[in-house]
N, C-alpha and C positions, 0 to 999 in steps of 0.2 A: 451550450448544452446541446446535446446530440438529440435529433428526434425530437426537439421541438414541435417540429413545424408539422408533428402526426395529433396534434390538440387542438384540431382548426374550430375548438366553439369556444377560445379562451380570448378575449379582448386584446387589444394592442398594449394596453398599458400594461394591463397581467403578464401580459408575453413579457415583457420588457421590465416588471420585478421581478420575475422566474429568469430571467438571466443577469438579471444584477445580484441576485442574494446567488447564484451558482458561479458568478464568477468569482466573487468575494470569499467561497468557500475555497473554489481551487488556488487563488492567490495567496491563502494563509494558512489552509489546512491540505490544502492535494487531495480536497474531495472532490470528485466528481459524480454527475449526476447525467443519466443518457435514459431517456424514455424509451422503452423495448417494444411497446406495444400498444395501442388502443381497441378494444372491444366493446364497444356496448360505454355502457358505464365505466365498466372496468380500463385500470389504466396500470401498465406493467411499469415501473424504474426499477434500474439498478442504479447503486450509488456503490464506488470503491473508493479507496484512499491508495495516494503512492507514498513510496517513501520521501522525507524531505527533512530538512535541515534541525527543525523545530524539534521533531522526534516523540508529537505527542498525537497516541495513535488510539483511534478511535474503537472500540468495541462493535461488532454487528448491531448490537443495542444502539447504540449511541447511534449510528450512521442511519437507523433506522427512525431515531427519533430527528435527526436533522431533516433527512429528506419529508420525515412528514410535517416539518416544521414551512420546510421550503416551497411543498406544495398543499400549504394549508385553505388556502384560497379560490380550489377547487370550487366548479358549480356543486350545487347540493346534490346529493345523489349518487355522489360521482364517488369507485370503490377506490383507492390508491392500495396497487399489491408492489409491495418493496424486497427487493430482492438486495441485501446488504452485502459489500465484499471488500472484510475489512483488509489491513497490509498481512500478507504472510513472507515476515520477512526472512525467512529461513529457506525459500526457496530462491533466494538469490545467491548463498552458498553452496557454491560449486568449485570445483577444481582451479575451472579459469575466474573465478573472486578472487579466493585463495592467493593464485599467482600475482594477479594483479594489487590485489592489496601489498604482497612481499615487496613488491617494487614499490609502488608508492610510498608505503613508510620507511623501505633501506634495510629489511631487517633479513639476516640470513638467515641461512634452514636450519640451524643451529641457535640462533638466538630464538625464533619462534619453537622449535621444538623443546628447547628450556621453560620460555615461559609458560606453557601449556602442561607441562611437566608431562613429555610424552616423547617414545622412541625416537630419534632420528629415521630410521628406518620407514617405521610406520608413517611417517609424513611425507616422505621419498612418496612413499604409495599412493598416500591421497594427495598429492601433487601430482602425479603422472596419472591420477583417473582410475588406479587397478585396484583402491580399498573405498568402499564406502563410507557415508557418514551415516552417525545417527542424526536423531532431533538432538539431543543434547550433544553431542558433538560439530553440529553447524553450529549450536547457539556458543558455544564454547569460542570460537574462532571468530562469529557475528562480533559480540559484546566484546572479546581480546581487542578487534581492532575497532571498534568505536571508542573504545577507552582510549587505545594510545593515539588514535584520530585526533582525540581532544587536549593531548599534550600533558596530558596527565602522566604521562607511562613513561 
């Protein structure tokens, strides 16, 4: 856990389940948990999620209630301000995804522009970078190749 060691009124042993319940989260969920700041009472985390195999992705709520589950242990007094950041996995569709997924699965610019039910052309473009995408169109191409990732397709 990043920034630990900015909690210097917290015992050894407290130190030491604040890093076993944050390692066990990033081992099975790809949460993480980095303490931003200490003032006073006040004590800043962020806590994110990466993407990962499992695929089950935590709401700001959620990540919110873990972290305050993980740092419940706190001296009394003590405010814990959570700064939650769940996966946005739509900003990982880009151009160079795109390509790189076409090669990973084998699939031509003609079989993916089929299944998508979408111009040849127009994929020409957002393969070279010169047509954007929406939100529903990254999730469009996201969820196409996680489906056929999974040998379903």
């Amino acid at each position: 856990m990043k920034g630990i060691d900015k909690l210097p009124y917290i015992t050894s042993s407290h130190k030491e389940n604040l890093l076993h319940s944050a390692e066990q989260y990033k081992r099975f969920a790809r949460v993480e948990f980095e303490v931003l700041e200490v003032a006073g009472q006040n004590i800043t985390v962020r806590v994110t999620q990466s993407e990962y195999e499992g695929g089950r992705y935590l709401s700001a709520k959620e990540l919110t209630e873990r972290a305050a589950e993980v740092f419940k242990d706190l001296p009394a007094g003590t405010q814990l301000i959570i700064q939650a950041h769940p996966v946005k996995f739509l900003n990982v569709v880009t151009a160079d995804y795109i390509n790189q997924q076409i090669e990973a699965l084998g699939l031509s610019h003609t079989e993916l522009a089929r299944l998508l039910n979408m111009r040849p052309e127009n994929l020409t473009r957002i393969l070279a970078d010169k047509m954007g995408l929406t939100k529903l169109g990254k999730a469009a191409f996201y969820y196409l190749f996680k489906y056929l990732e999974t040998g379903r397709g």
